[in-house]
C-alpha positions as CSV (number, residue, x, y, z in Angstrom):
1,X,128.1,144.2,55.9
2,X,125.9,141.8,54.4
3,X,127.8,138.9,55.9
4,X,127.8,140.2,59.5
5,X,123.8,140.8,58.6
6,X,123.5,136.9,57.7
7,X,126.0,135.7,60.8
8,X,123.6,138.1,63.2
9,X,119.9,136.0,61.5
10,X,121.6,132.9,61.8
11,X,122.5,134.1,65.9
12,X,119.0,135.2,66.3
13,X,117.2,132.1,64.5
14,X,119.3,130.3,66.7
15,X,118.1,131.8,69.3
16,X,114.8,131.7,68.8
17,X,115.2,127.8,68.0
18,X,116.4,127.4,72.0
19,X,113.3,129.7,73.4
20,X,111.2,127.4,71.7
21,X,113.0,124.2,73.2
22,X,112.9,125.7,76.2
23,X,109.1,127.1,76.0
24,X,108.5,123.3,75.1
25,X,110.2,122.0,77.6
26,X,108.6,124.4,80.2
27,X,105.3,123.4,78.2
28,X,105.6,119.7,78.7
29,X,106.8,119.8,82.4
30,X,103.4,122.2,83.2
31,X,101.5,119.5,81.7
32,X,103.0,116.7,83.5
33,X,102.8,118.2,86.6
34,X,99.1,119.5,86.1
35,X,98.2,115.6,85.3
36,X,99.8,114.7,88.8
37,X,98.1,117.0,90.7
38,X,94.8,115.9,88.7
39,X,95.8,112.1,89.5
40,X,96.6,112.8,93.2
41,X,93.1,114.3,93.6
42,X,91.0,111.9,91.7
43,X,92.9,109.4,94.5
44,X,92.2,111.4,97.1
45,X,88.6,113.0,96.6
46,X,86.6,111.0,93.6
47,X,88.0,107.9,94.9
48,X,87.0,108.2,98.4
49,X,83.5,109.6,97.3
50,X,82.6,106.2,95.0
51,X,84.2,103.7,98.4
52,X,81.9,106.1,100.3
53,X,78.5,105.8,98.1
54,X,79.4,102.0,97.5
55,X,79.8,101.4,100.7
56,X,75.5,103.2,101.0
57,X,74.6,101.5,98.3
58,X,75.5,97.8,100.0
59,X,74.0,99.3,103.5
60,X,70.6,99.9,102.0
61,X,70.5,96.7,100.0
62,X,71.0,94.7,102.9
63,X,68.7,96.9,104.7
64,X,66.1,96.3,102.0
65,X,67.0,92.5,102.1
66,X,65.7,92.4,105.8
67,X,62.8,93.9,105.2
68,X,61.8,92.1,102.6
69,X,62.6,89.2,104.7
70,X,60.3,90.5,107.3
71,X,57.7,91.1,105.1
72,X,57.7,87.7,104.1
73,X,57.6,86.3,107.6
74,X,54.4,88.9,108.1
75,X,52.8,87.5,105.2
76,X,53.5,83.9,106.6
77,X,52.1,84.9,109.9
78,X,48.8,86.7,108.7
79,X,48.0,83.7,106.0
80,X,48.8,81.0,109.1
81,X,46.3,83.3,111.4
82,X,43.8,83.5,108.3
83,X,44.1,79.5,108.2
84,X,43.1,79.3,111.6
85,X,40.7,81.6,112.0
86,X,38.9,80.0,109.0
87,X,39.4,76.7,110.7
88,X,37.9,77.9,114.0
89,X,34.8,79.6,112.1
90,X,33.8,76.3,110.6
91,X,33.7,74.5,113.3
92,X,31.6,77.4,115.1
93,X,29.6,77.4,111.8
């Protein structure tokens, strides 16, 4: 009796020795697959979002490039108008 107790532990350890292998197994390929599904996303969404607000963020500087640009050609123009208009005063003057 006692040795059909021990052979029936020893069955059941066993037992519970491939649930866990399995159960780890099972674990492992959850993971896996949930880091796949997180990679495919980040490629397909984040990815697409930072091209997206890269591509805005060289748009505006070059927007902000031409207008400085401009700016500088105002400037020019109002200081050459300032130059002659000072030049015509003094001869008026």
């Amino acid at each position: 009796m006692d040795k059909e107790m021990l052979e029936q532990f020893q069955i059941i350890i066993q037992e519970m020795g491939n649930m866990e292998k399995r159960l780890c197994a099972k674990i492992e390929n959850d993971i896996k697959e949930s880091e796949t599904r997180t990679r495919v996303y980040i490629e397909n969404q984040v990815t697409k979002r930072i091209d997206s607000l890269f591509d805005g963020y060289k748009l505006v500087h070059e927007k902000q490039w031409e207008l400085e640009r401009q700016t500088e050609a105002l400037k020019q123009q109002v200081d050459d108008l300032q130059n002659r208009l000072a030049a015509l005063e003094s001869r008026i003057a």
